[in-house]
PDB file of N, H, CA, C and O in Angstrom:
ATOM      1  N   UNK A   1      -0.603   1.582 -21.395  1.00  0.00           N
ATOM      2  CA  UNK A   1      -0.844   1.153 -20.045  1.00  0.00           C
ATOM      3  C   UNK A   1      -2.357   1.091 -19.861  1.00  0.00           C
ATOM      4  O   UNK A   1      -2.983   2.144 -19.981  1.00  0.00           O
ATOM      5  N   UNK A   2      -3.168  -0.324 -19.511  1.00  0.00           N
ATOM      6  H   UNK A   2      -2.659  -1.179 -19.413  1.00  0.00           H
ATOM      7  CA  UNK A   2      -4.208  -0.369 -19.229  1.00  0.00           C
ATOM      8  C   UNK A   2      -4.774   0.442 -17.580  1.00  0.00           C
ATOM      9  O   UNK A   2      -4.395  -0.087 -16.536  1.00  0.00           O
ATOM     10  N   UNK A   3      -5.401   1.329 -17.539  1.00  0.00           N
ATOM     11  H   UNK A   3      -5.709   1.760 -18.387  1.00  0.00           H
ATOM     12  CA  UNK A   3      -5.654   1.280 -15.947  1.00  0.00           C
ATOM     13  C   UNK A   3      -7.435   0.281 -15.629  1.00  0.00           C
ATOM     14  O   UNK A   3      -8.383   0.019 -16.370  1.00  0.00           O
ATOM     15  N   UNK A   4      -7.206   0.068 -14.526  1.00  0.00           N
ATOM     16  H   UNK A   4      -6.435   0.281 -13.924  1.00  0.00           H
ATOM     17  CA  UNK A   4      -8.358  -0.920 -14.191  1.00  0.00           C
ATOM     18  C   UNK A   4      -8.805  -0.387 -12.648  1.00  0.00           C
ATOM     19  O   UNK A   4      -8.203  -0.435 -11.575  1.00  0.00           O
ATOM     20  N   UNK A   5     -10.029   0.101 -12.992  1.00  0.00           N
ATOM     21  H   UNK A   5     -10.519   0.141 -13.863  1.00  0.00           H
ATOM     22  CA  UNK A   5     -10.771   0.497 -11.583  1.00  0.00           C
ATOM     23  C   UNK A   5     -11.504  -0.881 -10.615  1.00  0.00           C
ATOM     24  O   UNK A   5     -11.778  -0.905  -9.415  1.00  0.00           O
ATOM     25  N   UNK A   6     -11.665  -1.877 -11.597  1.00  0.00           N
ATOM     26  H   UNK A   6     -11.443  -1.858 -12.572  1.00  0.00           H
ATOM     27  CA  UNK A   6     -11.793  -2.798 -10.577  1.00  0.00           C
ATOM     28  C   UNK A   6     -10.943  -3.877 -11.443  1.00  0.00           C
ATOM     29  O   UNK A   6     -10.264  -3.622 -12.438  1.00  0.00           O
ATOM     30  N   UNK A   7     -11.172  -5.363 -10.725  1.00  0.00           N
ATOM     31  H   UNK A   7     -11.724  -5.570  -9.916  1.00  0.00           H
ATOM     32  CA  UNK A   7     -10.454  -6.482 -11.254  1.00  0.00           C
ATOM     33  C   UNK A   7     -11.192  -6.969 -12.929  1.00  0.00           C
ATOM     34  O   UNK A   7     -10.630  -7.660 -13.779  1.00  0.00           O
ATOM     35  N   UNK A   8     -12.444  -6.415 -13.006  1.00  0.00           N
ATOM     36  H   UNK A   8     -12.901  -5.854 -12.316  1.00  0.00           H
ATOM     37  CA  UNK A   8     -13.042  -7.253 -13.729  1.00  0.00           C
ATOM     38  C   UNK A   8     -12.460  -6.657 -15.709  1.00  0.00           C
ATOM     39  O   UNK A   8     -11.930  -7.468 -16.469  1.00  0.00           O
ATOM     40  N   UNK A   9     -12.645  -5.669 -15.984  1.00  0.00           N
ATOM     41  H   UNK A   9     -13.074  -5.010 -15.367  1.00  0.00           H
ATOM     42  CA  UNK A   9     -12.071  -5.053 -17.444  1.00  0.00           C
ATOM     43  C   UNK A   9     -11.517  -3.725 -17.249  1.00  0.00           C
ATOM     44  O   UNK A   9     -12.151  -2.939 -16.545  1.00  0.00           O
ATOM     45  N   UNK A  10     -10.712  -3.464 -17.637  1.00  0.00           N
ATOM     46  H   UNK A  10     -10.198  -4.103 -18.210  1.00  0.00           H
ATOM     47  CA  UNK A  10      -9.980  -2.058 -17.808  1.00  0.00           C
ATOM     48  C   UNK A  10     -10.791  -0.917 -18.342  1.00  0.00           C
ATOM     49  O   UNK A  10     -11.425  -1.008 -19.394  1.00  0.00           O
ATOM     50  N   UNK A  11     -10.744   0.648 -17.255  1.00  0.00           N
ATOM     51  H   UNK A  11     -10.229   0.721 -16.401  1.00  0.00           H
ATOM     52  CA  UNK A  11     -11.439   1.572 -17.587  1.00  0.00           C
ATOM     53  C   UNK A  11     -10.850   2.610 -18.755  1.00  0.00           C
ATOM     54  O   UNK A  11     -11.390   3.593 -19.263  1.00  0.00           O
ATOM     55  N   UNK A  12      -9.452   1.982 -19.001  1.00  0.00           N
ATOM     56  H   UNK A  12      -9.013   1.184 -18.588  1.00  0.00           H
ATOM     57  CA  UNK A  12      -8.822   2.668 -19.928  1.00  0.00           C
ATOM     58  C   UNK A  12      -7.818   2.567 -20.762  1.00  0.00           C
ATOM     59  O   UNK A  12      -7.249   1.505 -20.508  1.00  0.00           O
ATOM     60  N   UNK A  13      -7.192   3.231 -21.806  1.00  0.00           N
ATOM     61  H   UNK A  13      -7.654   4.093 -22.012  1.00  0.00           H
ATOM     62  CA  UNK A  13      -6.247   2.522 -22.199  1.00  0.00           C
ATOM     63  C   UNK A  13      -5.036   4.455 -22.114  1.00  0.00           C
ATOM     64  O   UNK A  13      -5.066   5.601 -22.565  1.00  0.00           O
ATOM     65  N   UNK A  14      -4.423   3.807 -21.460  1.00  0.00           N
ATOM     66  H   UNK A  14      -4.399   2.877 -21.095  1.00  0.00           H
ATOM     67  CA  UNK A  14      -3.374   5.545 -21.454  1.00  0.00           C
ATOM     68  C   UNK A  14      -2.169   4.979 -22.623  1.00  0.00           C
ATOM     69  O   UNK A  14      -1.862   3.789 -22.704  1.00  0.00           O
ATOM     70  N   UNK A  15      -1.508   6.169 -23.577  1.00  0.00           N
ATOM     71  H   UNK A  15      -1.757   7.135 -23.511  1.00  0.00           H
ATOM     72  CA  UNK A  15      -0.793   5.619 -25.021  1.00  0.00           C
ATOM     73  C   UNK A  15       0.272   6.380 -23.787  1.00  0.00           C
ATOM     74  O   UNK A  15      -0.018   6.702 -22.635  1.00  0.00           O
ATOM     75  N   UNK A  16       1.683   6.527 -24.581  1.00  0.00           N
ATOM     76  H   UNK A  16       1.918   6.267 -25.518  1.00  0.00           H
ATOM     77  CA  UNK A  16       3.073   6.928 -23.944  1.00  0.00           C
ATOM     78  C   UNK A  16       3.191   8.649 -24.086  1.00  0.00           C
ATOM     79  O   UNK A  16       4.094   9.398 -23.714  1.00  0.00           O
ATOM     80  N   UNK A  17       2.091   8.901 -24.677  1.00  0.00           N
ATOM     81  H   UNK A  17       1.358   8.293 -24.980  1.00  0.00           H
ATOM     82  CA  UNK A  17       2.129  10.518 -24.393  1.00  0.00           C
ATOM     83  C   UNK A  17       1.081  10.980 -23.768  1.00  0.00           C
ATOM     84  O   UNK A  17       0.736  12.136 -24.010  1.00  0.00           O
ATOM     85  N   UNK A  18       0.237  10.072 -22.694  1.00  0.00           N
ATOM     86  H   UNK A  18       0.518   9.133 -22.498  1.00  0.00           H
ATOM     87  CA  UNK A  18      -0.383  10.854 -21.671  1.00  0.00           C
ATOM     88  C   UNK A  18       0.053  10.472 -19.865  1.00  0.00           C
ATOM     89  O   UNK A  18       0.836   9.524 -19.791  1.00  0.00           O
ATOM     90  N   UNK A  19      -0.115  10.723 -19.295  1.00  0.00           N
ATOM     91  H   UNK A  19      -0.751  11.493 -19.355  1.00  0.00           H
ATOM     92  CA  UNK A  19      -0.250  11.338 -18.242  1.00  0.00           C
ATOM     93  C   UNK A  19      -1.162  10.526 -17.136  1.00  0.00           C
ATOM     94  O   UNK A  19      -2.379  10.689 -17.058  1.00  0.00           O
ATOM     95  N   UNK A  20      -0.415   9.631 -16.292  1.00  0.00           N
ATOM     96  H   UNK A  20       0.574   9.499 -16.355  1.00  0.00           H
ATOM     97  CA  UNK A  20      -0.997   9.074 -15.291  1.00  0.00           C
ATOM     98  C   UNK A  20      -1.734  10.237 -14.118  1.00  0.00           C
ATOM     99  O   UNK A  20      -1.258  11.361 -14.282  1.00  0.00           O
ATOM    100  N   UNK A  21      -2.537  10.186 -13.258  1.00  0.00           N
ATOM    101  H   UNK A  21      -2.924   9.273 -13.125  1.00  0.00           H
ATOM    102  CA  UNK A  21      -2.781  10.847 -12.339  1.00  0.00           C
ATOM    103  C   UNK A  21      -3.466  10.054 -11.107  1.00  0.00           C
ATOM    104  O   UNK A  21      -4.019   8.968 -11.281  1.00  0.00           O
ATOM    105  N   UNK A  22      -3.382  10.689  -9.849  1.00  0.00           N
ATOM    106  H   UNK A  22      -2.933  11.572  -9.708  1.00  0.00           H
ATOM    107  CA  UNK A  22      -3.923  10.082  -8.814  1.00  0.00           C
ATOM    108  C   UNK A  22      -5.155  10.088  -8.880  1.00  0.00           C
ATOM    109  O   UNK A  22      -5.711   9.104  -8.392  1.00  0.00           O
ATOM    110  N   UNK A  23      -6.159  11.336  -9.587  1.00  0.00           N
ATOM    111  H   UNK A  23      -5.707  12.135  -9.984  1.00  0.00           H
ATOM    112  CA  UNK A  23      -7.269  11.464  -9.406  1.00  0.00           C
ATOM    113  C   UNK A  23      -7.802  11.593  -7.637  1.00  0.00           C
ATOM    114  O   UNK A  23      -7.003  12.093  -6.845  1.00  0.00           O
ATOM    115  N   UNK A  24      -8.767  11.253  -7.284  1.00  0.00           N
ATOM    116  H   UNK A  24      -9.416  10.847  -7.928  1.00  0.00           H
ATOM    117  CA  UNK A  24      -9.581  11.160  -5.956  1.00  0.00           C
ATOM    118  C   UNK A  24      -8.629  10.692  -4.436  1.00  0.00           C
ATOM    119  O   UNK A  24      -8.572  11.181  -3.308  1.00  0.00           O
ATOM    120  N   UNK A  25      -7.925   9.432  -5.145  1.00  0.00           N
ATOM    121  H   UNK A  25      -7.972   9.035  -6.061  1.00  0.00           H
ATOM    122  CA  UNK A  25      -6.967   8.502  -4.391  1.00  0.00           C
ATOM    123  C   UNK A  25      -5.479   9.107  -3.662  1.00  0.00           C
ATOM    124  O   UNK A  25      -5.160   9.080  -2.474  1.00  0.00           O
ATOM    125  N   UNK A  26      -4.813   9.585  -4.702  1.00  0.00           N
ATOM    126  H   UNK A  26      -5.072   9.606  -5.668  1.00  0.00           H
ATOM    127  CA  UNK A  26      -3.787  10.483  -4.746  1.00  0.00           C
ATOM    128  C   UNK A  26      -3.832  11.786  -5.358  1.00  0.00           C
ATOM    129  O   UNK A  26      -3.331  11.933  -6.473  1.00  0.00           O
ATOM    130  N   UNK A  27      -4.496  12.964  -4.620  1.00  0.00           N
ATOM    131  H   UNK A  27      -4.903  12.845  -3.714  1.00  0.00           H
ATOM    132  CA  UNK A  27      -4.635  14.008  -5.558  1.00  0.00           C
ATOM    133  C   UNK A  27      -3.163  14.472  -5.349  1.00  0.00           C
ATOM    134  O   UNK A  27      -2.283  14.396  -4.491  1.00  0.00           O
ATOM    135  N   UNK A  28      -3.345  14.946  -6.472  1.00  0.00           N
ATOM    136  H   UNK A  28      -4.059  15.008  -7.168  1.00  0.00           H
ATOM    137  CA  UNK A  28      -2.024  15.980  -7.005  1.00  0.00           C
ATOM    138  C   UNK A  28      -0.832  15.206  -7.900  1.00  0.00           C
ATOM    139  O   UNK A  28       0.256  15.623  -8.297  1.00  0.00           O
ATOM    140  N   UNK A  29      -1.560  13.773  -8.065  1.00  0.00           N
ATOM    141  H   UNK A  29      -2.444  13.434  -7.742  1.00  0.00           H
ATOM    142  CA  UNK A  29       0.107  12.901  -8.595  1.00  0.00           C
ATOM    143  C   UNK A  29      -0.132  12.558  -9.634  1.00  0.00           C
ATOM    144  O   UNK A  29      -1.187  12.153 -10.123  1.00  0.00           O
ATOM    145  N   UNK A  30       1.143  12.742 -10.173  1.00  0.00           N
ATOM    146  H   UNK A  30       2.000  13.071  -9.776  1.00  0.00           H
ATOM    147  CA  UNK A  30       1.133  12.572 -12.138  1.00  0.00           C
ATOM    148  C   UNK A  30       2.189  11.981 -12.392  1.00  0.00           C
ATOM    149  O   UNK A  30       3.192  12.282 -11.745  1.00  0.00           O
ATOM    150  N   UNK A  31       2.234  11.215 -13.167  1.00  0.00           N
ATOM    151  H   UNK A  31       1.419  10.970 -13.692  1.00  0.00           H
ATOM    152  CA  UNK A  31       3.466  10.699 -13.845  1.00  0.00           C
ATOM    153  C   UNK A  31       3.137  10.538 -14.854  1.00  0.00           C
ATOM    154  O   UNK A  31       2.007  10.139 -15.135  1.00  0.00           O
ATOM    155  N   UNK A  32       4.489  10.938 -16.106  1.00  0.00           N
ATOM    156  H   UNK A  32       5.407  11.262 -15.878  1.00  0.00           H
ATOM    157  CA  UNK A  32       4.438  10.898 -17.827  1.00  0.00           C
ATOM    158  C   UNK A  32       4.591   9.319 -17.858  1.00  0.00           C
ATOM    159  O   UNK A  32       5.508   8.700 -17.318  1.00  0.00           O
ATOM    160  N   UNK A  33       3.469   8.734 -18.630  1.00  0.00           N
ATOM    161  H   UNK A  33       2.725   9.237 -19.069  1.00  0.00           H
ATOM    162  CA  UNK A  33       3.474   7.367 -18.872  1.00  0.00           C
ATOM    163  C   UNK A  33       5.269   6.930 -19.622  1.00  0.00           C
ATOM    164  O   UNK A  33       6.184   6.306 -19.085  1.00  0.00           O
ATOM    165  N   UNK A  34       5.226   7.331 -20.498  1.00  0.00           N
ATOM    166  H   UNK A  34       4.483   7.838 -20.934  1.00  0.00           H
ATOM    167  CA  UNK A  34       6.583   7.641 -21.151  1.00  0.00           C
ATOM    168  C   UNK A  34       8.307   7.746 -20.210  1.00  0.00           C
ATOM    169  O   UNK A  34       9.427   7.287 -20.437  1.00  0.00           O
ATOM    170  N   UNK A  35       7.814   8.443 -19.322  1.00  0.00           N
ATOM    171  H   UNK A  35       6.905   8.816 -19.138  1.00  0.00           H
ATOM    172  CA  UNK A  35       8.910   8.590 -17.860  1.00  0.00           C
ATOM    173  C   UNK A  35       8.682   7.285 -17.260  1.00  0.00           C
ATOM    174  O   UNK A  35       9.571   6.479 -16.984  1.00  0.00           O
ATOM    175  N   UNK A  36       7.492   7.135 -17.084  1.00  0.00           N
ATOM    176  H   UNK A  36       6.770   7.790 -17.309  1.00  0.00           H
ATOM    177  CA  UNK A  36       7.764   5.741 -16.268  1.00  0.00           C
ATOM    178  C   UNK A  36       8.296   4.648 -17.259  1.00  0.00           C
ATOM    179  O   UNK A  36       8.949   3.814 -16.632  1.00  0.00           O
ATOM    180  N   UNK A  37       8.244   4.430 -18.355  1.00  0.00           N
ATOM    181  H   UNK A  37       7.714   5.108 -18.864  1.00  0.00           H
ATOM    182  CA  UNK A  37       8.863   3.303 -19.080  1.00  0.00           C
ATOM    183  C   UNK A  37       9.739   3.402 -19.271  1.00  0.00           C
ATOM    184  O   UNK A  37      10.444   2.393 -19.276  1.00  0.00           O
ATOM    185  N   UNK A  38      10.303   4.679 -19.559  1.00  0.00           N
ATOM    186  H   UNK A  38       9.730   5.498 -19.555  1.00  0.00           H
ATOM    187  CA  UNK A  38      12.067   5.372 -19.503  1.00  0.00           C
ATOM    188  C   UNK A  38      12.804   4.857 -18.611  1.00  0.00           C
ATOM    189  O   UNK A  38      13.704   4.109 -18.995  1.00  0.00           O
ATOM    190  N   UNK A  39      12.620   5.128 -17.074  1.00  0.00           N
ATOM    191  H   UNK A  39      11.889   5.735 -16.762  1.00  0.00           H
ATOM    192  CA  UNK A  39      12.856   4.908 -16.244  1.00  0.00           C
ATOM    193  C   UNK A  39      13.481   2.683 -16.288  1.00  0.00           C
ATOM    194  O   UNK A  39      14.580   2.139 -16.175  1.00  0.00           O
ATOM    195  N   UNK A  40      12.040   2.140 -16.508  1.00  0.00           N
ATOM    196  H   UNK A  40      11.147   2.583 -16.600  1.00  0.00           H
ATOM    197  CA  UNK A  40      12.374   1.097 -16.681  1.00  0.00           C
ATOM    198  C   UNK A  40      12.940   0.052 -17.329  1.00  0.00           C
ATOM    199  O   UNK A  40      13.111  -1.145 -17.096  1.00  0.00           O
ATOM    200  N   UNK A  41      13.301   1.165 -18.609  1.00  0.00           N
ATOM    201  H   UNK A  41      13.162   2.137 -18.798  1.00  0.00           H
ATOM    202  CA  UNK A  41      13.812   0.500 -19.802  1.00  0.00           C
ATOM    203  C   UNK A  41      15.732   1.062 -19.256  1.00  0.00           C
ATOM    204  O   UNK A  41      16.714   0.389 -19.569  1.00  0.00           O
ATOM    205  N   UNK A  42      15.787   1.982 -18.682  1.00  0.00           N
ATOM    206  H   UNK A  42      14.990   2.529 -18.428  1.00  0.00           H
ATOM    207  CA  UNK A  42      17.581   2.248 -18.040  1.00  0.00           C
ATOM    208  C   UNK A  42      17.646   1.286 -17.163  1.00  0.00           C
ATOM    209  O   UNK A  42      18.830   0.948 -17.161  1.00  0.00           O
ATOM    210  N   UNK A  43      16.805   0.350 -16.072  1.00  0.00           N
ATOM    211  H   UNK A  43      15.843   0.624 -16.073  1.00  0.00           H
ATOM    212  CA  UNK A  43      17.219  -0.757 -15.617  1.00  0.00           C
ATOM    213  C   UNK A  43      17.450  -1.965 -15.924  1.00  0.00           C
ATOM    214  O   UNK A  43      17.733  -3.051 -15.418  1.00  0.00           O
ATOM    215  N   UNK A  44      17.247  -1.469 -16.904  1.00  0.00           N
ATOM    216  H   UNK A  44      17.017  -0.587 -17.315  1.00  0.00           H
ATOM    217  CA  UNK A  44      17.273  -2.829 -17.992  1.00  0.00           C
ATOM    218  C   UNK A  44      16.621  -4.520 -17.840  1.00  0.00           C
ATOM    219  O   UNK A  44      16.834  -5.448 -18.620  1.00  0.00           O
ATOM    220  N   UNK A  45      15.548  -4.546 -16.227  1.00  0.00           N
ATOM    221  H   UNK A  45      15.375  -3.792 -15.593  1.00  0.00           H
ATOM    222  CA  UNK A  45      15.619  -5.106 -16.238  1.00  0.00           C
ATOM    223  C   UNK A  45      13.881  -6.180 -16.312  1.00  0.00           C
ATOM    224  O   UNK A  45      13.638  -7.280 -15.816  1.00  0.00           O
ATOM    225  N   UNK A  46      12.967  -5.221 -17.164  1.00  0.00           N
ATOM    226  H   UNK A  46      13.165  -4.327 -17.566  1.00  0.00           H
ATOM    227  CA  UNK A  46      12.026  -6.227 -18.249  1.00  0.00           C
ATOM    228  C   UNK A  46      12.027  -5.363 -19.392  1.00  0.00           C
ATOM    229  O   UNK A  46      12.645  -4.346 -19.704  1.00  0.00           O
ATOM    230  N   UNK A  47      10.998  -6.199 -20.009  1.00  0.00           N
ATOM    231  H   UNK A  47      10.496  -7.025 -19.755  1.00  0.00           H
ATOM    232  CA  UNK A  47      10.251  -5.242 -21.381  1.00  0.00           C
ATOM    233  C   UNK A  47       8.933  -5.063 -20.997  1.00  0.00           C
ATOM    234  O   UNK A  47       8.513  -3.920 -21.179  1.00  0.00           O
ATOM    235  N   UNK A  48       7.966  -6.062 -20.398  1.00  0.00           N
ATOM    236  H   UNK A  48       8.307  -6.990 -20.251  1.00  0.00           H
ATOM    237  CA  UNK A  48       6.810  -5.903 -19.898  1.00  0.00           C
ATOM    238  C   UNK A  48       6.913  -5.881 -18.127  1.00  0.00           C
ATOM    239  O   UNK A  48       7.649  -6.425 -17.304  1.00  0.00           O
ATOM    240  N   UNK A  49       5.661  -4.872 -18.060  1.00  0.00           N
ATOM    241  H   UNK A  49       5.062  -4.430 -18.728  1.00  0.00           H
ATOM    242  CA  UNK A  49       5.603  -5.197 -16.319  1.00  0.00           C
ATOM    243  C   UNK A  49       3.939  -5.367 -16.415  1.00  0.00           C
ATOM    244  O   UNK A  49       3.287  -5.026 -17.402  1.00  0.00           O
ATOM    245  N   UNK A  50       3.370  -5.965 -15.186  1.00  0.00           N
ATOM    246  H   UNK A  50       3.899  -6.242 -14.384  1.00  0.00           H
ATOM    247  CA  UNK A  50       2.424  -5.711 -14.887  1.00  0.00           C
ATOM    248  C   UNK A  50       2.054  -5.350 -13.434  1.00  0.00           C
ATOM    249  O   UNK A  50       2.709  -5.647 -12.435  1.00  0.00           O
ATOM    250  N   UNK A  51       0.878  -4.650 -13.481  1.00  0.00           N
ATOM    251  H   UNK A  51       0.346  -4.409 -14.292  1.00  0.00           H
ATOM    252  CA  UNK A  51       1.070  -4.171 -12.046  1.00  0.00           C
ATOM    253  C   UNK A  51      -0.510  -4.389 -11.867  1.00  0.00           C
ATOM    254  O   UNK A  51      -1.481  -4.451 -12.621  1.00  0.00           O
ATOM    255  N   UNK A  52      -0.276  -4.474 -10.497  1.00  0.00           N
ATOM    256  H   UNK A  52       0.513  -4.424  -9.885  1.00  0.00           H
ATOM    257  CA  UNK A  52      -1.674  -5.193  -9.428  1.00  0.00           C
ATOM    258  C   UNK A  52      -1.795  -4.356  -9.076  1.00  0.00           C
ATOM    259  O   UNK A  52      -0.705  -3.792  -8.982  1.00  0.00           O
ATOM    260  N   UNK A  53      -3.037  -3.438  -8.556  1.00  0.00           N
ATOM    261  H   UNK A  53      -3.922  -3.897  -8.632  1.00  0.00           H
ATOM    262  CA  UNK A  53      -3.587  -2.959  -7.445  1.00  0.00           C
ATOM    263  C   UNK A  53      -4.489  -3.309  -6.247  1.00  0.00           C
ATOM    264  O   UNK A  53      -4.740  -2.458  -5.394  1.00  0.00           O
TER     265      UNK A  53
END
């Protein structure tokens, strides 16, 4: 999962064994990168997502 602090290049690259967080924005929130694809792979309904902020 790329995260991107602004539109222009991605500040990161997170693999399926770390750990999203809110940081500053949302303190206290985490999600297992891995859980979230879990999650989306039982709905069966992509293989890729992308997401806007």
């Amino acid at each position: 999962m790329l995260v991107y602090r602004s539109s222009q290049e991605p500040d990161r690259l997170l693999k399926s064994t770390y750990s999203l967080d809110g940081e500053e924005i949302v303190p206290g929130f985490t999600l297992a990168i891995a859980e979230f694809f879990q999650k989306l792979a039982f709905l069966g309904k992509c293989d890729v997502i992308y997401l806007n902020g």
